[in-house]
Backbone bond lengths (Angstrom), bond angles and torsions (degrees), N, CA, C in turn:
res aa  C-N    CA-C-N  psi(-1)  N-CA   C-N-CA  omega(-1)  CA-C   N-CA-C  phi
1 X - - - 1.457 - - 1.528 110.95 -
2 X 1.143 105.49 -21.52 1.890 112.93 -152.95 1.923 89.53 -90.32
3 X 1.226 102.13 -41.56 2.097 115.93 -172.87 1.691 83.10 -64.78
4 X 1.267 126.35 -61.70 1.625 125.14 -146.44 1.887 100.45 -64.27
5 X 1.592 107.60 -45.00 1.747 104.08 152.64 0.624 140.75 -30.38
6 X 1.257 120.22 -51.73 1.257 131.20 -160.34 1.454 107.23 -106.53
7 X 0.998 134.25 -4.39 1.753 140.31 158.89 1.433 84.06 -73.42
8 X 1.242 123.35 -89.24 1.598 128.15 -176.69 1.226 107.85 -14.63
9 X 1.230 146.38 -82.21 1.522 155.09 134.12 1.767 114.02 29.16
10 X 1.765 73.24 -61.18 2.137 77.21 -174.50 1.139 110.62 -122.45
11 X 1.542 126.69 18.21 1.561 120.34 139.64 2.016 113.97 -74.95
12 X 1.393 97.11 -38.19 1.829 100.83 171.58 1.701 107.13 -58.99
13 X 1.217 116.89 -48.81 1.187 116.71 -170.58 1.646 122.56 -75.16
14 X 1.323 96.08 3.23 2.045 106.62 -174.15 1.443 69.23 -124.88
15 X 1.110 151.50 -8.75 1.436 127.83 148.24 1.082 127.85 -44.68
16 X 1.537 111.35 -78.98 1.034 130.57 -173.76 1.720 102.24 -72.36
17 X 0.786 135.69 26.13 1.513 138.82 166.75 1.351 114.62 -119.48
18 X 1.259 140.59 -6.56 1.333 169.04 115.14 1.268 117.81 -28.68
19 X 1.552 109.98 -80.68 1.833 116.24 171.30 1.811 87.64 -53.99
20 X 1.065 141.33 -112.55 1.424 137.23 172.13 1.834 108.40 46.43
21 X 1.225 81.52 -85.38 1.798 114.92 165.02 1.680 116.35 -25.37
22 X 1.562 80.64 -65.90 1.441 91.48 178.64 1.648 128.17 -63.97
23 X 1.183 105.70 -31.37 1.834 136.80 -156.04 1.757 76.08 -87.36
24 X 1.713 132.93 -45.04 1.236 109.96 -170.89 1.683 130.08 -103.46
25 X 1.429 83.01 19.29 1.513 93.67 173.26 1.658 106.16 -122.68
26 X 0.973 136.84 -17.36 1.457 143.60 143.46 1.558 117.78 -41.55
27 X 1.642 108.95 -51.92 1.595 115.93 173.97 1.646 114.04 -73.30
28 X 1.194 113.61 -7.04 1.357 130.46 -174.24 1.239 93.74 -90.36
29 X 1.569 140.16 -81.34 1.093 155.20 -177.75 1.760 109.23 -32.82
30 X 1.045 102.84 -48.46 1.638 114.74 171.33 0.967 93.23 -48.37
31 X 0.917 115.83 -99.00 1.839 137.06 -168.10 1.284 106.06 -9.78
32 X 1.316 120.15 -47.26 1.557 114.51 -152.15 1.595 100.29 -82.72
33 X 1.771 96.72 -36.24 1.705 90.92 177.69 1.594 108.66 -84.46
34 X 0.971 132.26 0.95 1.053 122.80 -168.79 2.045 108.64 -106.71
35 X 1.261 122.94 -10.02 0.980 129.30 -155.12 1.698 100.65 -98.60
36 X 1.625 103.40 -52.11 1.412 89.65 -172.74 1.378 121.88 -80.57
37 X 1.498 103.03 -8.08 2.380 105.11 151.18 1.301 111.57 -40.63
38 X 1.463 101.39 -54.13 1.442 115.98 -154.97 1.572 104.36 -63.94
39 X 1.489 122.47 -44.02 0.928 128.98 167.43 1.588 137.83 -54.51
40 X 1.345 101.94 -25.47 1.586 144.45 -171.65 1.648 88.69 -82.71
41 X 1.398 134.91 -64.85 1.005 122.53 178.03 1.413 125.37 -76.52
42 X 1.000 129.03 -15.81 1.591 147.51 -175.98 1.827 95.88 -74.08
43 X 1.118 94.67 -58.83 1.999 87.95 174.48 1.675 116.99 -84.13
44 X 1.312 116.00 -7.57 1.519 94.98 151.21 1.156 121.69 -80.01
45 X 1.398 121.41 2.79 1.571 114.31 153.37 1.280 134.19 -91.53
46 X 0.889 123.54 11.44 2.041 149.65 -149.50 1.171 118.81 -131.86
47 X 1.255 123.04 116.36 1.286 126.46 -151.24 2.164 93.47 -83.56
48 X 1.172 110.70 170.90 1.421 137.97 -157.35 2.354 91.22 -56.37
49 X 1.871 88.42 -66.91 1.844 75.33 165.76 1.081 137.69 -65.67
50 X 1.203 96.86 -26.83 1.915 93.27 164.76 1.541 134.54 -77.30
51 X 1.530 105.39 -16.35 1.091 106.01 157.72 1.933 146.04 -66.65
52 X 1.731 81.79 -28.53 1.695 121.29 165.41 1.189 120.85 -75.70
53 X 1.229 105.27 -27.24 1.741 103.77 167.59 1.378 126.12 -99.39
54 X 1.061 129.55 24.12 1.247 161.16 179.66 1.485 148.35 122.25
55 X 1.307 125.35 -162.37 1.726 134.87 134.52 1.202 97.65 -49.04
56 X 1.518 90.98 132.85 1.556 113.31 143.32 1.662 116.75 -152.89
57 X 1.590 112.68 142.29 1.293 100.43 172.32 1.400 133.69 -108.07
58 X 1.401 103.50 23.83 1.437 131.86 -161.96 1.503 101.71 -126.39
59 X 1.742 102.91 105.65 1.205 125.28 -162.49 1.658 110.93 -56.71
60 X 1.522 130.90 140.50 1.213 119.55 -175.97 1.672 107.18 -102.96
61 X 1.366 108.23 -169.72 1.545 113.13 -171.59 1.402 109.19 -122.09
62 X 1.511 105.27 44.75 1.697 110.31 -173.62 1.433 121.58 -107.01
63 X 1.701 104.48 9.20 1.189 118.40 -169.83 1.493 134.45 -45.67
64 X 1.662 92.29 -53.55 1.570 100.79 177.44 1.509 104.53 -72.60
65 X 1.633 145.17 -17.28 1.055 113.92 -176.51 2.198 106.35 -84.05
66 X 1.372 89.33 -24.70 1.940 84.78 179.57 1.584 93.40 -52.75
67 X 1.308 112.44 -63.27 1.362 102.03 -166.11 1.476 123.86 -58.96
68 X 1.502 123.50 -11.29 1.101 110.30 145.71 1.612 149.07 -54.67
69 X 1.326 80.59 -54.50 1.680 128.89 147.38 1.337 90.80 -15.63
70 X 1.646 135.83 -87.64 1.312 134.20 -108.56 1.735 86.94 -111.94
71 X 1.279 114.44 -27.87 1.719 130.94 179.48 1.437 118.17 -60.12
72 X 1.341 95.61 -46.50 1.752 120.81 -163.39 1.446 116.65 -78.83
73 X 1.733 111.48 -12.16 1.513 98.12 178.58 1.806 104.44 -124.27
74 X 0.911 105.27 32.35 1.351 127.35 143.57 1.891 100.57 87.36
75 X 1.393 93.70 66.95 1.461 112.95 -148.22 1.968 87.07 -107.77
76 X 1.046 112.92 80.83 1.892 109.94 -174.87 1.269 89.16 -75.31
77 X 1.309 124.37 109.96 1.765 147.17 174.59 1.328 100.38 -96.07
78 X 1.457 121.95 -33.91 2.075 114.90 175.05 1.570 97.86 -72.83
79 X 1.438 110.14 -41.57 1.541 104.50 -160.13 2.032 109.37 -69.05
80 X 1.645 94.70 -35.13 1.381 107.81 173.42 1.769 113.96 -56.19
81 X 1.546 110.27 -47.84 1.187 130.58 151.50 2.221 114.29 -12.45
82 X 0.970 94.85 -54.69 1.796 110.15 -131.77 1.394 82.17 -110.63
83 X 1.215 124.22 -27.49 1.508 116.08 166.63 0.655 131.33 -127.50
84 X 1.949 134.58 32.89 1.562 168.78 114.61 1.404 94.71 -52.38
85 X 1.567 135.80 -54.11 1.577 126.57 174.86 1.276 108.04 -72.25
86 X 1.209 159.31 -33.60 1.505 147.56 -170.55 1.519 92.12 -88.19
87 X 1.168 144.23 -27.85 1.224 108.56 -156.34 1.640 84.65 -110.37
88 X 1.680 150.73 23.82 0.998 157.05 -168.62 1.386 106.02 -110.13
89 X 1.751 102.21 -57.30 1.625 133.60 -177.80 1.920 81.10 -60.64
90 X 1.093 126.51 -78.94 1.049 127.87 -138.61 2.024 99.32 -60.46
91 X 1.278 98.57 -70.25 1.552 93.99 -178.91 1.282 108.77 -62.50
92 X 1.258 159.23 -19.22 1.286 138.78 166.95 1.926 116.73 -62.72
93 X 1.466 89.22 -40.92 1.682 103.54 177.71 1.767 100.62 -45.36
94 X 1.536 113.00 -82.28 1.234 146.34 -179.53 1.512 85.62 -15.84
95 X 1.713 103.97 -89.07 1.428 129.11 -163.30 1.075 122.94 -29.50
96 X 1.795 126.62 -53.12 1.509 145.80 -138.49 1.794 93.75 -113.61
97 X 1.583 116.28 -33.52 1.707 108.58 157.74 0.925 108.84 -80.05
98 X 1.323 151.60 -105.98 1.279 138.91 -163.89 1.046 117.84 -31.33
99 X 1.156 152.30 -51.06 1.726 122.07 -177.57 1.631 105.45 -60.04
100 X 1.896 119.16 -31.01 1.406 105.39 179.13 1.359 111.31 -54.95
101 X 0.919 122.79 -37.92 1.629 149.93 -168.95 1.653 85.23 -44.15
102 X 1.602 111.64 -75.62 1.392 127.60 -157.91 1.626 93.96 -65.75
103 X 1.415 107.74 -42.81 1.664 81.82 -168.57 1.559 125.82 -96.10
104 X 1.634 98.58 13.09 1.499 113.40 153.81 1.443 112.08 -66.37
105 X 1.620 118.71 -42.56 1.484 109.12 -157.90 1.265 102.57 -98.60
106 X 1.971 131.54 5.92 1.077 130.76 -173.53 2.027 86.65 -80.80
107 X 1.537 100.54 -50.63 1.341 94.96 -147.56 1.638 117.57 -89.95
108 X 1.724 101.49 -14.05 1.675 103.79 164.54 1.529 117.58 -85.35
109 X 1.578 130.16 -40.67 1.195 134.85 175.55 1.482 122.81 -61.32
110 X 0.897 134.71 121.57 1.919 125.98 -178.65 1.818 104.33 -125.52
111 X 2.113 86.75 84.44 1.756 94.14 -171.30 1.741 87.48 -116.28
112 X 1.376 103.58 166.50 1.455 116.73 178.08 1.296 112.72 -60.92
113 X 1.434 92.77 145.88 1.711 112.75 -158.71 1.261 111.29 30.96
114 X 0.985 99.19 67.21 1.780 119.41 161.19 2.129 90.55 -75.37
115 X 1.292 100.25 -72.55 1.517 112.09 -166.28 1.504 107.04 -42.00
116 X 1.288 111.61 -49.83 1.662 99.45 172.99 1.655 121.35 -86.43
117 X 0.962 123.40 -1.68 1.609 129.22 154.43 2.045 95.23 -70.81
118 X 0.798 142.86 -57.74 1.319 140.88 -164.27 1.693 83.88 -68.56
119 X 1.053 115.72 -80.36 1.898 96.51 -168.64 1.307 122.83 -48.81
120 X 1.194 110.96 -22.86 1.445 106.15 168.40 1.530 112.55 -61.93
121 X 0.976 113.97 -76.44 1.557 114.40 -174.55 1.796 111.65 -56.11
122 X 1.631 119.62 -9.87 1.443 98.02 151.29 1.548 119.34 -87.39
123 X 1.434 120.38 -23.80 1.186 130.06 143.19 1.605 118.02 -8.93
124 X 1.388 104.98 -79.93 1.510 112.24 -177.32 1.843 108.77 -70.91
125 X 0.851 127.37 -30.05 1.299 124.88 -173.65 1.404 118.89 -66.08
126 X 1.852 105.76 -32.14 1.610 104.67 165.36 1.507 107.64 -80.65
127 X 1.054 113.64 -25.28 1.746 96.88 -169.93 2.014 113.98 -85.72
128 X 1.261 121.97 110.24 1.124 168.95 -116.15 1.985 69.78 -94.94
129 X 1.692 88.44 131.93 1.716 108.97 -174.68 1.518 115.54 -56.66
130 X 1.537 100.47 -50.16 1.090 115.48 152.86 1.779 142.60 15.47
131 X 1.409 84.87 -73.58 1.279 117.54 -157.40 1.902 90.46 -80.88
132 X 1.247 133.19 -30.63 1.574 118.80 -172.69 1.795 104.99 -111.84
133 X 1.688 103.57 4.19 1.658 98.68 179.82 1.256 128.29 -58.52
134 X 1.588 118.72 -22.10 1.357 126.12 -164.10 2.049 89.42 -85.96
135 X 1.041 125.54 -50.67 1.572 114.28 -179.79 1.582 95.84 -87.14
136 X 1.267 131.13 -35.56 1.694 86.57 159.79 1.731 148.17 -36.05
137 X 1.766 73.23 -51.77 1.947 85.49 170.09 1.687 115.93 -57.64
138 X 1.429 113.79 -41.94 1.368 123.61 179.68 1.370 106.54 -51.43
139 X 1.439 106.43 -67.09 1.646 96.47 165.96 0.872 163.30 -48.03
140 X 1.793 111.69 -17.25 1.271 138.17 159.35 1.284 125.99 -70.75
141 X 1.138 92.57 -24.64 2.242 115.95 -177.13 1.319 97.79 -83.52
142 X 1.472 127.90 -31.33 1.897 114.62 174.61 1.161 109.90 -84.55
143 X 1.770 108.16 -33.30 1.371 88.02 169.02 1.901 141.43 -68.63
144 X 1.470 84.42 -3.03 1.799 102.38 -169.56 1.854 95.58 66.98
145 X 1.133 113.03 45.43 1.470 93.82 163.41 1.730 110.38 -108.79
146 X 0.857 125.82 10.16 1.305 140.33 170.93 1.510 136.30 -32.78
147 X 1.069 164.32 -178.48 1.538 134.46 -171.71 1.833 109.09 -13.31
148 X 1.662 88.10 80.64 1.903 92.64 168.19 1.542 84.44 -162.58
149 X 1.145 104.63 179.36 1.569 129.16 -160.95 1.375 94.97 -93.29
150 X 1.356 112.85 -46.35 1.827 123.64 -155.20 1.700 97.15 -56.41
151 X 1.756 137.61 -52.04 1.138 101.02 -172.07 1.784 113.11 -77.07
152 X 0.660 135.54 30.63 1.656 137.85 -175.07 1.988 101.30 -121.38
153 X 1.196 92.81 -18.93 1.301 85.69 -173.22 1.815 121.35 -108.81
154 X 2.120 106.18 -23.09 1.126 103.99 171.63 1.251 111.60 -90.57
155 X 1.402 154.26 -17.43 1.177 162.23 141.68 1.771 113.07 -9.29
156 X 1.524 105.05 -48.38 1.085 96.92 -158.08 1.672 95.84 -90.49
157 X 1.362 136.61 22.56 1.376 137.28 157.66 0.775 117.44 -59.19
158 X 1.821 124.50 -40.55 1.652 126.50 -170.13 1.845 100.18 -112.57
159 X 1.549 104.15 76.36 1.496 122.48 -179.83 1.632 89.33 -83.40
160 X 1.472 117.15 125.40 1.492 110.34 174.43 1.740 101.40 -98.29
161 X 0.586 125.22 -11.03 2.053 135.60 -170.31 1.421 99.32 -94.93
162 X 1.548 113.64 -20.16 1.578 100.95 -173.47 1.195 107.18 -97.22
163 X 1.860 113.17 -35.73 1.350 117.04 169.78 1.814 109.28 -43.53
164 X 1.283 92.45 -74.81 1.593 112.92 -175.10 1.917 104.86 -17.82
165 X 1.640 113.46 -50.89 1.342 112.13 -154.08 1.398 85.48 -88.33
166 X 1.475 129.66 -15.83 1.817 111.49 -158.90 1.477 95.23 -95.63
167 X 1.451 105.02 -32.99 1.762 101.19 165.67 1.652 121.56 -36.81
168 X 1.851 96.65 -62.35 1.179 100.52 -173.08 1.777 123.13 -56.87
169 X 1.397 105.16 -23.30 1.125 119.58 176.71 2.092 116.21 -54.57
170 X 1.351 77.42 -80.79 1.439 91.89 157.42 1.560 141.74 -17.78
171 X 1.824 97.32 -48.68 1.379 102.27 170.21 1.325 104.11 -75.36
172 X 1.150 141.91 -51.16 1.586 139.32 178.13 1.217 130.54 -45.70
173 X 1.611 111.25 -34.62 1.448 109.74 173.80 1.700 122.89 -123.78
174 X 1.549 121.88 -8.49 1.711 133.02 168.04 1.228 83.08 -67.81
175 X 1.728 103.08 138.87 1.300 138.35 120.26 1.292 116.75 -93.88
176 X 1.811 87.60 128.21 1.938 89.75 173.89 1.433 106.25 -75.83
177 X 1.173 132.07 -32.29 1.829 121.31 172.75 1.817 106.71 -40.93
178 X 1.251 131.76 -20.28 1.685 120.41 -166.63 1.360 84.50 -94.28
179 X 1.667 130.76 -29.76 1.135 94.76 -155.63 1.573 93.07 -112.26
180 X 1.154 116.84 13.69 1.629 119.18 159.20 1.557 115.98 -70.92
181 X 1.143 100.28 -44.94 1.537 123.50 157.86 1.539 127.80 -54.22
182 X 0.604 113.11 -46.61 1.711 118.95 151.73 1.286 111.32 -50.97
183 X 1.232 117.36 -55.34 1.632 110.81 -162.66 1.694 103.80 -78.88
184 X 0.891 123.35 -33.46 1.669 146.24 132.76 1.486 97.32 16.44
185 X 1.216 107.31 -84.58 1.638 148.89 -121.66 1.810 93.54 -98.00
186 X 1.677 98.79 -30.55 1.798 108.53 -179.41 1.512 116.00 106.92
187 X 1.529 106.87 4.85 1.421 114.19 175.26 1.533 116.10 -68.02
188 X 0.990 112.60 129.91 1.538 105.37 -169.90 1.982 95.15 -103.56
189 X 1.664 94.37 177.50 1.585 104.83 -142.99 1.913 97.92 -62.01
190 X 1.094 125.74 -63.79 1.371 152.32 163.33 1.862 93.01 -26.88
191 X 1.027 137.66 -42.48 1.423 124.91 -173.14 1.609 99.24 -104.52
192 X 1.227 134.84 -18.16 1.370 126.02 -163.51 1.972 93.73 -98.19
193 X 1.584 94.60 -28.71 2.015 71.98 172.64 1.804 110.20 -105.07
194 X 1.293 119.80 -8.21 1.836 109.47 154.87 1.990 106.65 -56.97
195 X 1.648 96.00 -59.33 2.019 94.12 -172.67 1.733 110.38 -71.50
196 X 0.629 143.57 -24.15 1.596 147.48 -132.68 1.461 98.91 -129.80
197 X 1.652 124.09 -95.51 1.172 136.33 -174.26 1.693 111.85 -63.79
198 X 0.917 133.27 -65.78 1.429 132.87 177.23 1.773 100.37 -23.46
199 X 1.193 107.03 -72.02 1.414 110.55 -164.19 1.343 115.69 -66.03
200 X 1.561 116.22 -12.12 1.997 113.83 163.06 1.594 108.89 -75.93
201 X 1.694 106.06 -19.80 1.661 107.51 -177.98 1.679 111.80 -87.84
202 X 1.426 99.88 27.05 1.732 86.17 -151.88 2.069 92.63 -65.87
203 X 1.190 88.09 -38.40 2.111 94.51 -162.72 1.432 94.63 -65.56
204 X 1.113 148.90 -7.12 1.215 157.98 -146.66 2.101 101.57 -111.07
205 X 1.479 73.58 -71.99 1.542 95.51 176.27 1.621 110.88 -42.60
206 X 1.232 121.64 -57.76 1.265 150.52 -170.33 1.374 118.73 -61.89
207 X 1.387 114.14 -21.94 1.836 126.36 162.01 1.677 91.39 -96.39
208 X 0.924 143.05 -37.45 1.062 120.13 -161.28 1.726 111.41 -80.77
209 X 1.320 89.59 -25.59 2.135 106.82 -177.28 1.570 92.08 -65.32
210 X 1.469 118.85 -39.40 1.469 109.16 -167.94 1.218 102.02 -74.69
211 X 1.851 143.73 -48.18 1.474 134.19 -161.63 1.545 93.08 -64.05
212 X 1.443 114.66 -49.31 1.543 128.98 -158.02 1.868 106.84 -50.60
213 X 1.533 101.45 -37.44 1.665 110.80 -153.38 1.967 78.38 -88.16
214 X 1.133 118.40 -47.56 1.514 127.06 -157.18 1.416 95.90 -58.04
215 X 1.478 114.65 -72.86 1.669 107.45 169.73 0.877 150.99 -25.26
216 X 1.724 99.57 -58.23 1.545 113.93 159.11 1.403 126.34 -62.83
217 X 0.834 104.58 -32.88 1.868 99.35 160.85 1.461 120.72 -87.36
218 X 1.032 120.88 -6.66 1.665 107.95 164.71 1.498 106.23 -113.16
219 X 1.308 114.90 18.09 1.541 116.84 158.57 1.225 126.69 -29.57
220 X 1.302 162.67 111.18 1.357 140.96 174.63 1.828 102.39 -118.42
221 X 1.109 110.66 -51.85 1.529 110.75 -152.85 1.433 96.48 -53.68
222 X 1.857 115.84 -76.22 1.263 106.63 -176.24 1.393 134.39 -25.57
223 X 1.436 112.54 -70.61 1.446 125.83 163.68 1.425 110.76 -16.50
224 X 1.632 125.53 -81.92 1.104 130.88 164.25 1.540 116.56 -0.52
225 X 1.238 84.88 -83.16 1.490 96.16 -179.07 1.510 141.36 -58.23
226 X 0.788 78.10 -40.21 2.013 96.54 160.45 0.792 120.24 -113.54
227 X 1.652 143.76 36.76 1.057 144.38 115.54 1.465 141.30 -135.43
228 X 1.320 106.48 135.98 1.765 112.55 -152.31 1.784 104.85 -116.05
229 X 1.370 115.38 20.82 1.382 110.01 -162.87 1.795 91.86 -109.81
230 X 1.618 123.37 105.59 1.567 95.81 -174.33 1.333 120.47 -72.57
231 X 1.421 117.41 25.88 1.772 110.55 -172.04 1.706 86.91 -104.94
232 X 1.010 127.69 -7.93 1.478 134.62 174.87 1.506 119.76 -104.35
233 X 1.081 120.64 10.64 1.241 149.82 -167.20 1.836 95.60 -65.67
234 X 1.129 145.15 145.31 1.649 149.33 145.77 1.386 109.47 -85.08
235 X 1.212 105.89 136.94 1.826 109.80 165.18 1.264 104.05 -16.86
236 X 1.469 122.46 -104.52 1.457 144.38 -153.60 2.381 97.05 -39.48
237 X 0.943 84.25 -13.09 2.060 82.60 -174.33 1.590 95.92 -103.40
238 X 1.646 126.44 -20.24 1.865 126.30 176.57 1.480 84.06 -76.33
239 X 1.228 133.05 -67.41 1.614 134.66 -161.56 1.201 101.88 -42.52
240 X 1.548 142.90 -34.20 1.880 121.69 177.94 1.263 96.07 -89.88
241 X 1.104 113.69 -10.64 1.686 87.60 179.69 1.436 116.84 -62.69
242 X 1.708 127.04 -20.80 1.282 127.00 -173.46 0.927 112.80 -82.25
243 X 1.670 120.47 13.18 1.874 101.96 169.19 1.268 114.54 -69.64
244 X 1.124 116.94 13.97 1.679 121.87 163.45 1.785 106.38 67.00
245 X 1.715 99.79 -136.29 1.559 101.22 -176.19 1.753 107.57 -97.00
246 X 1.256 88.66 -118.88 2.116 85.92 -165.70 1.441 84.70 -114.17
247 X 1.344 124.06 -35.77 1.490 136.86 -167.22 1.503 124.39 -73.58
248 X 1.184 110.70 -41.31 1.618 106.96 168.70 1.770 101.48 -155.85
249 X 1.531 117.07 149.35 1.284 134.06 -170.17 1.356 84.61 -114.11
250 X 1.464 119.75 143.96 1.209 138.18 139.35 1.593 121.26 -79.81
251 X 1.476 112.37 77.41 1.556 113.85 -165.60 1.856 79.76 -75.45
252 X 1.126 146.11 -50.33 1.511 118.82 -160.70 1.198 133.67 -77.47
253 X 1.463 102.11 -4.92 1.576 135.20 142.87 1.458 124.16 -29.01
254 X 1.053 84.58 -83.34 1.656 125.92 163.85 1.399 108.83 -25.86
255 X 1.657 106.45 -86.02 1.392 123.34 -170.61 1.986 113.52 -51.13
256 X 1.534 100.85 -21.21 1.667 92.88 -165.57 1.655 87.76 -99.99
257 X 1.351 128.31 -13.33 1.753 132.47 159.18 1.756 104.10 -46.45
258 X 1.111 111.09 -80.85 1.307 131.70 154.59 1.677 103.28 1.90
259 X 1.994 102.93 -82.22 1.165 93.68 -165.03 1.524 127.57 -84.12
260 X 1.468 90.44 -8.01 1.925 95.86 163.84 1.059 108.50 -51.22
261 X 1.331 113.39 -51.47 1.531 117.38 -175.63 1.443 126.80 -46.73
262 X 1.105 123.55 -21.92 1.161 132.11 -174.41 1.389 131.08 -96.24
263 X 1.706 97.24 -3.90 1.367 105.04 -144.04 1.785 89.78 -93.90
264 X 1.338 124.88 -11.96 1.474 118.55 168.22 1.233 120.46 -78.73
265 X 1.515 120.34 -36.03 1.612 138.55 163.52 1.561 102.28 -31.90
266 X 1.695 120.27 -58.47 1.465 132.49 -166.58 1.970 93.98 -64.08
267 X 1.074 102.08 -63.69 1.817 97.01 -171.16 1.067 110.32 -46.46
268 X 1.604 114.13 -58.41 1.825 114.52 -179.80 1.585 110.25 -34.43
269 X 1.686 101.62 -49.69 1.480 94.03 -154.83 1.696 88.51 -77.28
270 X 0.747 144.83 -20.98 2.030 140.31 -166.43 1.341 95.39 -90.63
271 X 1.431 133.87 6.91 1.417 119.53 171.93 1.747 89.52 -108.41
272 X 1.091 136.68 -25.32 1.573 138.85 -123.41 1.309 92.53 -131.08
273 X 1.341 134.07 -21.78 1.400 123.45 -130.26 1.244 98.41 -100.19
274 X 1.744 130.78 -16.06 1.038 133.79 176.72 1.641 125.50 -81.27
275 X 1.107 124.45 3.10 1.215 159.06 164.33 1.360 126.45 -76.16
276 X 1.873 109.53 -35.50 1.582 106.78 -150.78 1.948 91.28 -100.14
277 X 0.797 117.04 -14.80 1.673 129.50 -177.79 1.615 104.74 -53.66
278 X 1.544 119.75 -59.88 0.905 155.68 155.59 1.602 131.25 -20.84
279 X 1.693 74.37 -85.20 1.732 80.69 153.99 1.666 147.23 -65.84
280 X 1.334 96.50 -16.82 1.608 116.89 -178.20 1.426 84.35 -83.48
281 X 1.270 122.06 -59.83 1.802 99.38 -155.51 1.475 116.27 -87.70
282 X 1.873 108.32 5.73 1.534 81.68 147.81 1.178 120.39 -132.38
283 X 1.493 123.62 37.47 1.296 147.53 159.29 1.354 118.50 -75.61
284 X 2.066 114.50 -15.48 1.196 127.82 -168.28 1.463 86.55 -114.24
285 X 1.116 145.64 -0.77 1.502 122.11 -161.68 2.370 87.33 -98.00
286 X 1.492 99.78 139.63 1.590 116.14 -169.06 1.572 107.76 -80.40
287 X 1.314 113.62 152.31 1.220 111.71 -173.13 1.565 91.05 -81.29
């Protein structure tokens, strides 16, 4: 009786030394994402020397002058606002249906070269954006689509990473009997995946709206580059403009630009966020 205790004893106790384990690498993990926000907001309160003279995690009282700061050099933060959401709304919209679209008809339809249409588009998904931007841009310049929204915005239709995960989704939770049944019933193809399929992808859909919306609004490079009009300008492209002259930076300027910026990223994800748990783990389960 006394041996069978005492196993009991120190299987509970390599238990709880385990969860332990766990509880201190979880609080670790926090930390790291959670610290440099914290920090992020701590110097949009901190004036330019105090930011230069170090860390601090003890919020300062320099607020109203950044925000002067960030107002005063002709920094349109509503206008940055208003066209950081259309072009977010817009490519996430675009992006997150159509690839469902595609990876509805990859995984219910079984037409020739299906299999090499699927490697292709994992094909493109490893090879790094990078690598075709310089004749993208070229191409955009014959087309005269150039300071406009349209190449930033049709691009993101043929998302190969979004297909890839809504596929995977798909195989885990479609039954072809509902949607045999549908067609059954007289639903034709176009109404049976808006009523029917859309709404089994919703948790699916819903991590992908968050990477899709998150990206697209902290976009910088593209934008940049293809576009030169500053009334068309996105948040994250008004924020360099405040490195000011050669002579002094308004880093606390800066830093509370920064955290405006962020502050729609936080709502999206607190409306969304209950969704993305969901969707990742059965967006990850293998055919």
């Amino acid at each position: 009786m006394s041996v069978s205790v005492a196993v009991r004893r120190k299987a509970s106790s390599s238990l709880y030394l385990k969860r332990g384990c766990c509880y201190v690498v979880m609080i670790f993990l926090a930390l790291l994402a959670v610290v440099p926000v914290y920090i992020l907001l701590v110097n949009a309160t901190r004036s330019t020397e105090q930011i230069n003279a170090g860390i601090s995690l003890i919020p300062g009282t320099n607020i109203g002058y950044n925000w002067n700061a960030l107002t005063s050099r002709g920094f349109q933060i509503w206008q940055g606002f208003l066209n950081s959401f259309i072009l977010a709304v817009l490519m996430t919209g675009f992006g997150v249906y159509f690839s469902a679209m595609t990876a509805y008809g990859m995984q219910v339809y079984n037409f020739k070269g299906r299999k090499i249409l699927w490697a292709v588009i994992l094909l493109v998904m490893m090879l790094p954006a990078t690598l075709s931007f310089i004749g993208f841009y070229q191409f955009m310049a014959k087309l005269r689509l150039l300071n406009s929204y349209i190449p930033l915005v049709v691009p993101t239709v043929a998302s190969a990473g979004t297909v890839l995960f809504l596929r995977q989704y798909l195989s885990s939770v479609l039954s072809m009997e509902l949607i045999d049944a549908a067609r059954i019933d007289g639903s034709g193809e176009y109404k049976t995946f808006n009523r029917i399929v859309l709404p089994v992808m919703t948790p699916a859909l819903a991590a992908q709206c968050i990477f899709s919306f998150v990206g697209s609004w902290n976009n910088f490079f593209t934008p940049f580059v293809l576009i030169s009009d500053t009334r068309k300008y996105t948040l994250p492209m008004l924020v360099q403009m405040l490195r000011g002259d050669i002579y002094r930076t308004e880093y606390g300027g800066i830093y509370l630009g920064i955290a405006v910026s962020i502050v729609p990223i936080l709502i999206f994800y607190a409306f969304m966020s209950r969704f993305i748990i969901s969707g990742i783990t059965m967006g990850g389960v293998k055919e």
